[in-house]
C-alpha positions in Angstrom: 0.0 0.0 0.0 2.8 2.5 0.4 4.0 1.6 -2.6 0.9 2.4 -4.4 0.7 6.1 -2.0 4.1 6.7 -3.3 4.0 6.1 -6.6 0.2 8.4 -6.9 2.5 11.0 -5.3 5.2 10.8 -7.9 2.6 10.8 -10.4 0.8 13.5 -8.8 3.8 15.8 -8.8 4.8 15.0 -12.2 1.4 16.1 -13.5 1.2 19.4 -11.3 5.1 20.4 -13.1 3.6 19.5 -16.5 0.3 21.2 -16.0 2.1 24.3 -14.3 4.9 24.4 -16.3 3.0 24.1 -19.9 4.8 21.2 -21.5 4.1 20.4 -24.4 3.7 17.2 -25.8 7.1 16.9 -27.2 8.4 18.0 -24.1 6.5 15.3 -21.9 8.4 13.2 -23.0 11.9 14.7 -21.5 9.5 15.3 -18.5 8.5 11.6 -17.7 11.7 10.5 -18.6 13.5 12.3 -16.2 10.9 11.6 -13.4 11.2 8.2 -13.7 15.2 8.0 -13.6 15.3 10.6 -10.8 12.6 8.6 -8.5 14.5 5.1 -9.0 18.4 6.8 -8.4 16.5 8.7 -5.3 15.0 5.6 -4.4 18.5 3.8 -3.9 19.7 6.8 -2.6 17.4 6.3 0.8 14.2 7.0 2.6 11.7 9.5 1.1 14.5 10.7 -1.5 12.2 8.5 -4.4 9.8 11.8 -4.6 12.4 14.7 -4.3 14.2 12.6 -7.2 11.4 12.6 -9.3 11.1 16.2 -9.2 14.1 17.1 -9.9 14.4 14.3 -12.6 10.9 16.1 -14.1 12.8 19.5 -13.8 16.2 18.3 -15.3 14.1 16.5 -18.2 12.4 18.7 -19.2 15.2 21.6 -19.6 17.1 18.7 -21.7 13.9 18.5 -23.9 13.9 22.4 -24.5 17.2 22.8 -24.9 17.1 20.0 -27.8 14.0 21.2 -29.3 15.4 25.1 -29.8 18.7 23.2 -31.0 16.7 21.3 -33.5 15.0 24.6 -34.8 
C-alpha cells in the first residue's frame, strides 16, 4: 500500500510540473523520462529521497527537452 501512495505521489507531482509548467507534448516526453530515472536513483539513494528525485528528474528532463528542441530549430 505505500508503494501504491508513493507512486500516486510521484505521479501527482509529475502532473502538477507538467500542467504548471506548460509542456508540451514533445516536451512530456523529456518530462516523464526524467521523473522516472530521478525517483529510481533517489529511491537507492534512501528513505523518502524517491519523490524529491522525481522532481528534480521532471525538472532536469524537461530543460534537456527544451534545450534540444530550440537546438533542433
Amino acid at each position: 500500500m505505500k508503494l501504491i501512495n508513493s507512486c500516486r505521489a510521484v505521479l501527482t507531482g509529475i502532473l502538477a510540473f507538467c500542467l504548471i509548467s506548460g509542456v508540451t507534448a514533445a516536451d512530456a516526453k523529456g518530462v516523464v523520462k526524467g521523473a522516472v530515472v530521478g525517483a529510481t536513483a533517489g529511491h537507492f539513494v534512501g528513505h523518502g529521497h524517491a519523490k524529491a528525485g522525481a522532481v528534480a528528474g521532471a525538472v532536469a528532463g524537461h530543460h534537456h527537452a527544451a534545450k534540444k528542441a530550440a537546438h533542433a530549430k
